[in-house]
C-alpha positions as CSV (number, residue, x, y, z in Angstrom):
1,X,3.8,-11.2,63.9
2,X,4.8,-13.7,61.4
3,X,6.4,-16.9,62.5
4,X,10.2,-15.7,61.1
5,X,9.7,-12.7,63.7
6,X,8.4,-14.6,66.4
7,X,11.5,-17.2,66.0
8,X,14.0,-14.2,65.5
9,X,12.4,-12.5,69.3
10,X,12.5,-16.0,70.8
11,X,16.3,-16.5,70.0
12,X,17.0,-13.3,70.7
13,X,15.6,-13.7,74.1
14,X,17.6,-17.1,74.5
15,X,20.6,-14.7,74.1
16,X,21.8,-16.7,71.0
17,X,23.8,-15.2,67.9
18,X,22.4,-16.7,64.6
19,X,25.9,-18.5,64.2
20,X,25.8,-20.2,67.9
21,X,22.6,-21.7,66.6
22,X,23.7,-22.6,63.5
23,X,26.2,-24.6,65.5
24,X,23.9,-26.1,67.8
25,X,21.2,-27.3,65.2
26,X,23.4,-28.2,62.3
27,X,21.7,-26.0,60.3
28,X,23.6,-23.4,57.8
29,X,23.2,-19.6,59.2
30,X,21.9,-18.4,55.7
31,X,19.4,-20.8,55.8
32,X,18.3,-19.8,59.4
33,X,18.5,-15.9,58.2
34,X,16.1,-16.6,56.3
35,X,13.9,-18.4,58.1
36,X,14.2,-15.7,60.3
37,X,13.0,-13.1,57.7
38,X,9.7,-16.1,56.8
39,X,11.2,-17.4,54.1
40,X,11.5,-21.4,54.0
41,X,11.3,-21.4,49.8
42,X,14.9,-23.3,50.4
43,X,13.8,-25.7,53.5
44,X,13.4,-28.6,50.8
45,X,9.5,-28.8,51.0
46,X,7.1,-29.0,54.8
47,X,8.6,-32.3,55.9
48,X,12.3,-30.2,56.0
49,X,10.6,-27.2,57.4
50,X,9.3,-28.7,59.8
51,X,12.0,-30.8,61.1
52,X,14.5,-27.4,60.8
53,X,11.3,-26.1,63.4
54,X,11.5,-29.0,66.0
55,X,15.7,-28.8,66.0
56,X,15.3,-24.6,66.6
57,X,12.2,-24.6,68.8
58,X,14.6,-27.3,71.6
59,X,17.0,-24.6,71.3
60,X,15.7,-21.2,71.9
61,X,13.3,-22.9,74.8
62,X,9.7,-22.9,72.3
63,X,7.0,-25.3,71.9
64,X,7.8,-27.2,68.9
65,X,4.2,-27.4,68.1
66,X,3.8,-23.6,68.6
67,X,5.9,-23.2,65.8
68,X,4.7,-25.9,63.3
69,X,1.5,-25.0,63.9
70,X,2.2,-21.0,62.5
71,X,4.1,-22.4,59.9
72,X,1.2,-24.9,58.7
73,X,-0.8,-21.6,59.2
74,X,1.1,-19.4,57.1
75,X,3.5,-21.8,54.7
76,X,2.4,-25.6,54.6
77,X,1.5,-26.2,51.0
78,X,-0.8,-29.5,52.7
79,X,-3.0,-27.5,54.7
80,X,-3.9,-25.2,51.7
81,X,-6.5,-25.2,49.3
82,X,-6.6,-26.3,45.6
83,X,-8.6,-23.8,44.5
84,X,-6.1,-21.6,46.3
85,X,-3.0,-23.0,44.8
86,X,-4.3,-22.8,41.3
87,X,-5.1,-18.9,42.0
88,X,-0.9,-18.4,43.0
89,X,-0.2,-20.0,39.7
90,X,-2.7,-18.3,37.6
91,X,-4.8,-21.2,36.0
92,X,-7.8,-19.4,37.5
93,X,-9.5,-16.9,39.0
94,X,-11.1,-16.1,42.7
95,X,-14.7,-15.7,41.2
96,X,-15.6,-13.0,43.5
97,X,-13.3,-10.8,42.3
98,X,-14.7,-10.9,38.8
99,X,-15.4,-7.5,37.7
100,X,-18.9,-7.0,36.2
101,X,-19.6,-5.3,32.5
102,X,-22.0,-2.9,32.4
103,X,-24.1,-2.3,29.8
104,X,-23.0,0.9,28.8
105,X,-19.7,-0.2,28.3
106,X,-21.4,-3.5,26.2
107,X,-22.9,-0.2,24.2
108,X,-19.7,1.5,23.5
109,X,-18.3,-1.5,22.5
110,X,-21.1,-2.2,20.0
111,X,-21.2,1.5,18.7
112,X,-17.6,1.1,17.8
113,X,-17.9,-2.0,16.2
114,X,-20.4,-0.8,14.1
115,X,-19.0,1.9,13.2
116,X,-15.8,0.4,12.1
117,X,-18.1,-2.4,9.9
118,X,-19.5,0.9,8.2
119,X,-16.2,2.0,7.5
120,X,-14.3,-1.1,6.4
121,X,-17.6,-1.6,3.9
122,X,-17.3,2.0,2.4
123,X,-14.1,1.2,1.9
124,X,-13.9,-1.9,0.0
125,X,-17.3,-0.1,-1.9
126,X,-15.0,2.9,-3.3
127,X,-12.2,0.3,-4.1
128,X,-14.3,-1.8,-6.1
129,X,-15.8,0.7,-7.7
130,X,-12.9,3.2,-8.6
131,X,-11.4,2.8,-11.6
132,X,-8.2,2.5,-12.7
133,X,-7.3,4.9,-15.5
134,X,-5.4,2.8,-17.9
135,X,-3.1,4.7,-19.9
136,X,-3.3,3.6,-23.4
137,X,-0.4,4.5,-25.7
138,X,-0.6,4.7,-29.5
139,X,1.4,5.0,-32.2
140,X,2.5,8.6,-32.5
141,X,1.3,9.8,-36.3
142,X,3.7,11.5,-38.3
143,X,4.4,15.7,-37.6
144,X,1.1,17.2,-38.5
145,X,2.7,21.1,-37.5
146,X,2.8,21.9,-41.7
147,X,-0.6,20.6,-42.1
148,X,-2.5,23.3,-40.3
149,X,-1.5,26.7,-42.7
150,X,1.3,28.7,-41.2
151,X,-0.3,32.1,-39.2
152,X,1.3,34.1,-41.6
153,X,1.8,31.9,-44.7
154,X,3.8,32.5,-47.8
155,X,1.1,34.5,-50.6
156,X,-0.6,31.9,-52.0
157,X,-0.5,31.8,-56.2
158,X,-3.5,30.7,-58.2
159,X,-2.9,29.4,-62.0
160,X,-3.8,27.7,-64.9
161,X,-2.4,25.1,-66.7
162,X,-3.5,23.5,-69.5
163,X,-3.0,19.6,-70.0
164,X,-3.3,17.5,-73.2
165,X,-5.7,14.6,-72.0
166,X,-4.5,10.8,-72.1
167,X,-5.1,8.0,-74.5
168,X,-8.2,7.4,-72.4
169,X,-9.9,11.0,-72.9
170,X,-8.8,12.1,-68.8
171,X,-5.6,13.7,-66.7
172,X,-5.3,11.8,-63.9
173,X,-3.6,13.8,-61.2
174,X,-1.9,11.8,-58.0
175,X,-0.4,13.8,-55.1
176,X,2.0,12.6,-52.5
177,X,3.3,14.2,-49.7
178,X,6.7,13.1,-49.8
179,X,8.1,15.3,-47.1
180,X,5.8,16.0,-44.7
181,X,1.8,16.9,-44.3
182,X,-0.7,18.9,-45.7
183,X,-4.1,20.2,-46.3
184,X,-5.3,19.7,-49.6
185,X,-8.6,20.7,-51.2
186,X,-9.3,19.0,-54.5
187,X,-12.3,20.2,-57.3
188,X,-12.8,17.7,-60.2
189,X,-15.4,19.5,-62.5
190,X,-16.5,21.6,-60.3
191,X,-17.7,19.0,-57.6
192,X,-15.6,18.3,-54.5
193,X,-14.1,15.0,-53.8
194,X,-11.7,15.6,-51.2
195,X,-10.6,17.9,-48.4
196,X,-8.5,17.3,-45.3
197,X,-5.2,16.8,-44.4
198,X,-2.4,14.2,-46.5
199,X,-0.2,13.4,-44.0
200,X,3.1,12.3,-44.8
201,X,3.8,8.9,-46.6
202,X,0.2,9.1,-47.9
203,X,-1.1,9.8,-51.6
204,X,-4.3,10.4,-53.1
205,X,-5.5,10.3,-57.1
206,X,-8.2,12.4,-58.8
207,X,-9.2,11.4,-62.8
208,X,-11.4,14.2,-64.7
209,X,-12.3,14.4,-68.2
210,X,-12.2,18.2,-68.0
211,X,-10.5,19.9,-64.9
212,X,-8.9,19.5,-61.8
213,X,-8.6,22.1,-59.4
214,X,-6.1,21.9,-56.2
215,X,-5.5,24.2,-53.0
216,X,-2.0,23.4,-50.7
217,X,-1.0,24.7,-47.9
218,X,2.2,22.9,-48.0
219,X,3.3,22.8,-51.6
220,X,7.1,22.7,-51.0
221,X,6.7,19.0,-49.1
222,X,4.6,17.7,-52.0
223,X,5.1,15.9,-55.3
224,X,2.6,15.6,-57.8
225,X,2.4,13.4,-61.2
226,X,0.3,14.4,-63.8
227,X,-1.2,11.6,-66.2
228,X,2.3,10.1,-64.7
229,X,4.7,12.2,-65.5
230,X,6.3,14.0,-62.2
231,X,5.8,17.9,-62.2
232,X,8.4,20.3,-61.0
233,X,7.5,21.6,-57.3
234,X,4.5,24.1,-56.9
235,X,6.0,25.9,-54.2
236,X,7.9,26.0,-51.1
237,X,7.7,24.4,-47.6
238,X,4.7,25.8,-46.3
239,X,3.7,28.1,-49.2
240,X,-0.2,27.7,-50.0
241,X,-0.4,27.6,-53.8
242,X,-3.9,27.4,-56.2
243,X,-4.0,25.1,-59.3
244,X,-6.3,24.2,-62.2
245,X,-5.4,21.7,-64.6
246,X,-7.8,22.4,-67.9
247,X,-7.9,19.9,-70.8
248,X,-7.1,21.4,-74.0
């Protein structure tokens, strides 16, 4: 029995309403409610209490002492502990109730631990070592779609021309492609000097003393100058055509 109970049975017993002792002791009824119910949080601190105790106990016919001495017992913050105290207000801990670790928890704890080290490591590995593709971008060159031969391209025509050599005993021969790109394959006496594509905006010059023999595939997009004079087109867009220009 706490000592609100035992105060409650006593004026119970003295056949006194919690208002009649409120009026005998001076003492607000809420505050003897709860009292009653062990609660002296608003008694205004042990030397209150205890003063509230010696008023009821000459009331309701109890030893004053009786009832200080339960209340020291269960509420009197001068009677308690330090060590107590600080546990209620959590700046420490009762020591025995420390929970031990065990090792196999110590264990699981280091596995994981390790196990996430591994992981954070791999990790910043592959990141260092991954490249970045870097996405260069370059000048896009000029359509190149006439300088590979049509599938079905236009007959080719293979010809002769004479040419009446310069001042300086040769033709020279220049071709441009004016319009757009082609192959060209070029024989100067009978020995190779050039073949691959022209692409568009570029031009190329042959001198022979004898001949000069040319392959197109894109005559139409070409001009040429012979021993520079301009000469009429050879052929069409994308019609493959066969020269030789022979000294006379």
């Amino acid at each position: 029995m706490s000592l609100g109970e035992f105060m409650q049975g006593a004026r119970e017993s003295a056949g006194l309403s919690i208002d009649e002792l409120a009026e005998r002791t001076s003492i607000r009824a809420g505050l003897l409610k709860e009292i009653e119910k062990n609660n002296f949080i608003h008694c205004g601190g042990d030397t209150y209490a205890r003063g509230h105790l010696r008023n009821i106990a000459a009331i309701i016919s109890v030893d004053a002492q009786t009832l200080i001495d339960l209340y020291n017992n269960e509420h009197s913050s001068e009677v308690r502990k330090i060590h107590d105290m600080l546990v209620e207000n959590s700046v420490t801990r009762i020591f025995n109730e420390r929970k031990k670790i065990s090792w196999k928890s110590l264990a699981i704890a280091s596995v994981i631990g390790l196990v996430a080290l591994a992981g954070g490591q791999i990790i910043i590995s592959n990141s260092k070592t991954t490249a970045t593709p870097t996405v260069v971008t370059s000048p896009a060159p000029a359509d190149t779609s006439s300088a590979t031969p049509p599938t079905e391209p236009s007959p080719s025509t293979s010809q002769e021309i004479e040419v009446k050599p310069s001042a300086s005993g040769k033709m020279t021969l220049t071709i441009s492609a004016a319009r757009g790109n082609s192959n060209i394959d070029v024989v100067v006496d009978k020995k190779h000097l050039y073949k691959g594509p022209l692409f568009q905006g570029d031009s190329k010059s042959f001198s022979a003393p004898n001949s000069i023999s040319i392959y197109l595939s894109n005559a139409g997009d070409l001009d040429l100058t012979l021993n520079g004079e301009e000469i009429a087109s050879l052929g069409a867009r994308n019609q493959e055509i066969r020269k030789t220009f022979r000294s006379k």
